[in-house]
C-alpha positions as CSV (number, residue, x, y, z in Angstrom):
1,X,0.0,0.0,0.0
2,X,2.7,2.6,0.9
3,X,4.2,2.0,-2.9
4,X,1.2,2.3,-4.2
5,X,0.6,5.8,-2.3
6,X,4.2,6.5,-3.1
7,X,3.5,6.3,-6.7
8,X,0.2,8.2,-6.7
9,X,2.3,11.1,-5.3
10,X,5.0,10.8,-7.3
11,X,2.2,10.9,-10.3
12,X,0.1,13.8,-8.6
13,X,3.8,15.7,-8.2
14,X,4.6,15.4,-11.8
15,X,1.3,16.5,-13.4
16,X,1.9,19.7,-11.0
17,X,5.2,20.2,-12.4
18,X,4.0,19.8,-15.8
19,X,1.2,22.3,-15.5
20,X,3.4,25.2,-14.0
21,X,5.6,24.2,-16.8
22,X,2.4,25.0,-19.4
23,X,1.9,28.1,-17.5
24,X,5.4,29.2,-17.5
25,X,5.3,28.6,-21.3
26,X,2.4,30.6,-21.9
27,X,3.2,33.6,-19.8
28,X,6.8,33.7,-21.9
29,X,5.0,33.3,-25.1
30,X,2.4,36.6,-24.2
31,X,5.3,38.3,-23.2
32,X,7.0,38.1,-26.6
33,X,4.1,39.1,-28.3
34,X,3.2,41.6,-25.6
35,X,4.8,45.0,-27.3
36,X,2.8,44.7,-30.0
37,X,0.1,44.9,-28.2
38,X,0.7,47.4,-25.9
39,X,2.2,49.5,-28.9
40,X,-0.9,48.8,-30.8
41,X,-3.1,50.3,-27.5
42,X,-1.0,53.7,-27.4
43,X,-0.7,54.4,-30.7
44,X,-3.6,52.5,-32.6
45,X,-6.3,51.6,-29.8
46,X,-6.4,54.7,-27.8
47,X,-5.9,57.1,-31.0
48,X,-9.1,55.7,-32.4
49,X,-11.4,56.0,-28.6
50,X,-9.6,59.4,-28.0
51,X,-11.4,60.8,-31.6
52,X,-14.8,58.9,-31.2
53,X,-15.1,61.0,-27.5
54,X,-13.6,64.7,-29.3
55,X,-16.2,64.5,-32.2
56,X,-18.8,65.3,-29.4
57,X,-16.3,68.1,-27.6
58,X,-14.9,71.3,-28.4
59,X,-11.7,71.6,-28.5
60,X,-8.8,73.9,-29.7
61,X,-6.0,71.7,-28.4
62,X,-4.8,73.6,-25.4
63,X,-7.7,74.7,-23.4
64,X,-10.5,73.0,-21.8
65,X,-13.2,70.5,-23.6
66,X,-16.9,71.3,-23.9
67,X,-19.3,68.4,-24.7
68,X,-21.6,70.1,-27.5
69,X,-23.3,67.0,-28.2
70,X,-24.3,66.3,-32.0
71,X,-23.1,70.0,-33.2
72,X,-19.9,69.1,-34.6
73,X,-21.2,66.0,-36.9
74,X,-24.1,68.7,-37.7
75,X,-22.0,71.6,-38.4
76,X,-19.3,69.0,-40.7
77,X,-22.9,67.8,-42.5
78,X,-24.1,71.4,-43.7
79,X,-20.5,72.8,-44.4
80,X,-20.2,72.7,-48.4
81,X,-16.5,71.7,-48.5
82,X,-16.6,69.1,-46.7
83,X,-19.0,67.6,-49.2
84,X,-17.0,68.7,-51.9
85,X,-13.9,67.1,-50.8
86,X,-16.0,63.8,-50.2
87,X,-17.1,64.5,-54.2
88,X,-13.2,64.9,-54.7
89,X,-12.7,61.8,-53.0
90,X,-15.1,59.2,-54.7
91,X,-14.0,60.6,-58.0
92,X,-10.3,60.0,-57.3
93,X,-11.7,56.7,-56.0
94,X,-13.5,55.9,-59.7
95,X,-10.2,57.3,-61.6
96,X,-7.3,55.5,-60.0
97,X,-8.4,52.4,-57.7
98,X,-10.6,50.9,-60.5
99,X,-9.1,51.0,-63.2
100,X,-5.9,49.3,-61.3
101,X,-7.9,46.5,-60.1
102,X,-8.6,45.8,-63.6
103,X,-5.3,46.3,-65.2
104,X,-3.9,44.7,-62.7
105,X,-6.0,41.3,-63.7
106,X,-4.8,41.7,-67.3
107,X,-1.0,42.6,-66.6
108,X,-0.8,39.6,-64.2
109,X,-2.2,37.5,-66.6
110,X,0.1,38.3,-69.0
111,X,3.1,38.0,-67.2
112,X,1.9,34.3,-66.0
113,X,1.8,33.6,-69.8
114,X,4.2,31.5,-71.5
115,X,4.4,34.1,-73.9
116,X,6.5,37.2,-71.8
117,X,9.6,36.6,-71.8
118,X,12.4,37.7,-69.1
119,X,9.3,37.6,-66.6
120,X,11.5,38.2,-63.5
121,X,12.4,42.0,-65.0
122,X,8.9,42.8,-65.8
123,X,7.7,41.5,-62.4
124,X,10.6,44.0,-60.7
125,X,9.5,46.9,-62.8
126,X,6.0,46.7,-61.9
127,X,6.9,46.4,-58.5
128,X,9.3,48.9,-58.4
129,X,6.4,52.2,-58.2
130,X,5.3,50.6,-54.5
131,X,8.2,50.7,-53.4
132,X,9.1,54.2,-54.5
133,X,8.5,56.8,-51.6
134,X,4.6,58.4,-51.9
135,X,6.6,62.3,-51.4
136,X,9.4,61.4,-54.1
137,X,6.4,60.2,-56.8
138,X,4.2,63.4,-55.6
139,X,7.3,65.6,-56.4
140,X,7.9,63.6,-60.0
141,X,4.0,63.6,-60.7
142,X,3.9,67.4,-60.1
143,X,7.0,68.2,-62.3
144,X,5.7,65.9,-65.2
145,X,2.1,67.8,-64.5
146,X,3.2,71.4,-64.6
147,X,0.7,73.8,-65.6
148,X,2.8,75.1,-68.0
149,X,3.5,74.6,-71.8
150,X,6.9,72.9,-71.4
151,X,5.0,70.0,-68.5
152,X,5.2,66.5,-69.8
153,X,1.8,65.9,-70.5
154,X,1.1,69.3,-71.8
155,X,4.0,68.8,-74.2
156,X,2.3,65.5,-75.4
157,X,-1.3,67.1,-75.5
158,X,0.3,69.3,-78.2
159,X,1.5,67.4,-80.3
160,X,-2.5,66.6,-81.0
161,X,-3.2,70.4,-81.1
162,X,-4.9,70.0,-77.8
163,X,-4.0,73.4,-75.3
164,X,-2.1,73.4,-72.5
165,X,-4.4,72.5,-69.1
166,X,-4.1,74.0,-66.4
167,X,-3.6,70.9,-64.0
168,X,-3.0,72.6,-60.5
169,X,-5.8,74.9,-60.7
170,X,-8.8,73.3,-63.3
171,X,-11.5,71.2,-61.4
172,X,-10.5,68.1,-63.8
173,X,-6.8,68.5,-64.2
174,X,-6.1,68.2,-60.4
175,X,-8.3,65.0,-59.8
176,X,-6.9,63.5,-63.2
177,X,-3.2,64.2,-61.1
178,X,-3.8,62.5,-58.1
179,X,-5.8,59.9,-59.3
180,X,-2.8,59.4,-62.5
181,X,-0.4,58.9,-59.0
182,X,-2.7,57.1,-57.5
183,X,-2.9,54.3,-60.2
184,X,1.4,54.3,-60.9
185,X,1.9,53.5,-57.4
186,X,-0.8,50.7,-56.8
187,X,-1.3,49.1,-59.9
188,X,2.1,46.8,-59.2
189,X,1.1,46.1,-55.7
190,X,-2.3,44.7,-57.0
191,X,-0.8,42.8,-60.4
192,X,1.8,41.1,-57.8
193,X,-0.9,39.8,-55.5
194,X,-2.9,38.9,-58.2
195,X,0.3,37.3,-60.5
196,X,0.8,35.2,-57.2
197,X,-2.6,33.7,-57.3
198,X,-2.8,32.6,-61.1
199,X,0.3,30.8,-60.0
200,X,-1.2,28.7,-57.5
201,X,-4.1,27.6,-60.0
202,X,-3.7,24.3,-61.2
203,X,-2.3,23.8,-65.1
204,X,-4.5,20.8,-65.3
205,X,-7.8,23.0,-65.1
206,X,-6.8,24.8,-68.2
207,X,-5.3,22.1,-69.9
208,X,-8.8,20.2,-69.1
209,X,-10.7,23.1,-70.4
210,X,-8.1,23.2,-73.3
211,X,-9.3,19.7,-74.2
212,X,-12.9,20.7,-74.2
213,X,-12.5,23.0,-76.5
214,X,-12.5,26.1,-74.2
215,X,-11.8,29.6,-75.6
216,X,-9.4,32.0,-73.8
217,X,-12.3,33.8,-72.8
218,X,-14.4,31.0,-70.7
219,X,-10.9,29.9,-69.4
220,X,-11.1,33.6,-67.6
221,X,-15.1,33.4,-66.9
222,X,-15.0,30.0,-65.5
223,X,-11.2,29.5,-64.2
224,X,-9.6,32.3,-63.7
225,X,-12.0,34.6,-62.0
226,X,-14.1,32.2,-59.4
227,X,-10.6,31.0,-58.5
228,X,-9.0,34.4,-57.7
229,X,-12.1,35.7,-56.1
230,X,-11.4,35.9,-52.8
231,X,-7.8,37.6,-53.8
232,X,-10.3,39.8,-55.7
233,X,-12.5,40.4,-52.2
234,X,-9.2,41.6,-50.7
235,X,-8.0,43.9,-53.6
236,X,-11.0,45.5,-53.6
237,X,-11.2,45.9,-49.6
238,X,-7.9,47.2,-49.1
239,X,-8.0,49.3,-52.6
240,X,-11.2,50.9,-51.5
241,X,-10.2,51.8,-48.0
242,X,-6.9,53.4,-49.3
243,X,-8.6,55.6,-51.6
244,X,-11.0,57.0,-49.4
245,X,-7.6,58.1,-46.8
246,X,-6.1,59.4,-49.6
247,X,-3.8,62.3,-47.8
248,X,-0.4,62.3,-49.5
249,X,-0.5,63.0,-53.2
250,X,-3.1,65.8,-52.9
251,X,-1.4,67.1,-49.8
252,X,2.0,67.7,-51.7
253,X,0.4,68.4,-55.2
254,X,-2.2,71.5,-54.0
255,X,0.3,72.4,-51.3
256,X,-1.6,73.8,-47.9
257,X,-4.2,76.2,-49.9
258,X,-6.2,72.9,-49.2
259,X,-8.1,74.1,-52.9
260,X,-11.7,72.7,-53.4
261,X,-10.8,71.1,-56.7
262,X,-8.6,68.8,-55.1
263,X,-9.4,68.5,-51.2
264,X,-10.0,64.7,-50.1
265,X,-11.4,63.9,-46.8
266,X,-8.7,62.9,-44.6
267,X,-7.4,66.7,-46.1
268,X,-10.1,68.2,-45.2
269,X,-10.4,66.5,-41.0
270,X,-6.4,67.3,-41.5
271,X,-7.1,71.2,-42.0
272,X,-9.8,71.7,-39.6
273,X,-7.4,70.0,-37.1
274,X,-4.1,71.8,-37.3
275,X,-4.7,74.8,-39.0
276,X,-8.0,76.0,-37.5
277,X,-7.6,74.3,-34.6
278,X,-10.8,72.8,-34.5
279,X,-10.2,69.4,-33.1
280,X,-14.0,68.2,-32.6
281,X,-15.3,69.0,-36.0
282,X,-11.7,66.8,-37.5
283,X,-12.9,64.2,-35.3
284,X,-16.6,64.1,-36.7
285,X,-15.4,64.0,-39.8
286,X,-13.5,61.4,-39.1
287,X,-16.1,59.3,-37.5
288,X,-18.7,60.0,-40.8
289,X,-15.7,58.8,-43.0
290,X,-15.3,55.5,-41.1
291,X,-18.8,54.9,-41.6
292,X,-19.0,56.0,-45.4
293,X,-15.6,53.4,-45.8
294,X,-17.5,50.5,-44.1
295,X,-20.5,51.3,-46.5
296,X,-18.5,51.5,-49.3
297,X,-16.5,48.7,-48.6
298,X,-19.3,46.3,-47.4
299,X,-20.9,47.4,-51.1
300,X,-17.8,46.5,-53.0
301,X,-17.4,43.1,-50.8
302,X,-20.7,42.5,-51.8
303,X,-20.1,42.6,-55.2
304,X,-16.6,41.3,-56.0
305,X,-18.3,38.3,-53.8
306,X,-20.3,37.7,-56.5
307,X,-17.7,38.0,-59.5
308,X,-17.1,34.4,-61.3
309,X,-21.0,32.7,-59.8
């Protein structure tokens, strides 16, 4: 009897061991991953609370708050910029993030073809424009978009006898900028991601559909696309959020007279923040464009869910 008490013991003992062993394991392992965390609370977490509670305070920055309720979402609702740069911002949205969705389908299908040669350069140059600092391709896009006669594009508009446009200043011209920057910069991002999931489709489906007589086309409609959808889903997502923050290309092409024709949204909450001081009204704004992106974004999902059915 005393062995077999012995051995219970021994048996309770070691199951103890092994559990503060477990427990020592886990507290290490939350440690590791612990300054992410707490990073992510100071500067994403609390950043995102902080604004929800100003956009029903006013505030200057220095002094003391004073809750005013609904006025600041109702003053930020009647003010007629702020609806213009939302304008700005959806157009900019239609100009460059669509179109690079779609080219970025057709130049990732062509450099998965056996066709293109030297694929590794192509795939680098593509690439390269995301890699390529926002500031340095706002300072490029501006020079090559001068509102003068001897700016690129004016240079090439006549040779077709068209006149020279005034891109800094017409209503068109600035949101034809941005969005032109827009599209450089993202379209190799999105061909990548999508070049990396034509790659992970099977030969055998197309050779299949080869066999049964399939055109190029019905390869796409009934391969291609409900295959790559849920890449699609994300390109979309992430495309549609970034255009509606657009910040930087406007920012550095317009310059701080914050213009109408080419204000965007997150320019707009920027200006009422630090140069009129007005932190509860940028907060408001803030708050409607979080809901307008999870609108828009929920509507995009919704379709791009339904591409290849």
């Amino acid at each position: 009897m005393n062995q077999t008490n012995s051995g219970i013991s021994k048996k309770v003992i070691h199951k103890k061991s092994l559990l503060t062993e477990k427990k020592k394991e886990a507290i290490s392992g939350y440690l590791y991953i612990s300054p992410f965390f707490i990073l992510f609370a100071i500067f994403g977490l609390f950043p995102i609370l902080f604004s929800f509670y100003l956009g029903f305070q006013k505030w200057n920055g220095l002094g003391e708050m004073e809750f005013v309720g609904f006025q600041n979402f109702k003053w930020i609702l009647t003010d007629q910029v702020f609806w213009t740069s939302l304008a700005n911002t959806l157009i900019m949205w239609v100009l460059g993030t669509i179109p690079q969705l779609l080219i970025g389908i057709i130049l990732a299908y062509a450099l998965n073809s056996a066709l293109i040669k030297m694929k590794g350069l192509f795939r680098v140059s593509v690439f390269m424009p995301y890699v390529t600092s926002t500031v340095a391709v706002a300072i490029v896009f501006g020079v090559m978009f001068n509102s003068q006669e001897f700016g690129l594009f004016n240079v090439i508009l006549s040779w077709f006898g068209v006149e020279a446009v005034s891109w800094s200043t017409s209503w068109w011209g600035v949101k034809i900028a941005i969005s032109t920057m827009v599209f450089w910069r993202w379209v190799g991002y999105n061909t990548i991601i999508y070049l990396a999931g034509l790659q992970a489709i099977p030969n055998e489906l197309y050779e299949a559909a080869q066999i049964d007589g399939a055109t190029v086309r019905q390869k796409i409609q009934y391969i291609t696309i409900p295959i790559l959808r849920p890449i699609i889903i994300l390109t979309v997502f992430t495309s549609t959020i970034g255009a509606l923050q657009l910040f930087t290309e406007p920012l550095i092409f317009i310059g701080r007279t914050y213009r109408e024709e080419g204000i965007t949204v997150v320019l707009y909450l920027y200006r009422e923040a630090f140069t009129n001081l007005s932190f509860g009204p940028a907060s408001a704004a803030a708050i409607i464009l979080f809901v307008i992106i999870i609108i828009l974004s929920s509507i995009n999902v919704w379709v791009a869910n339904r591409l290849g059915r």
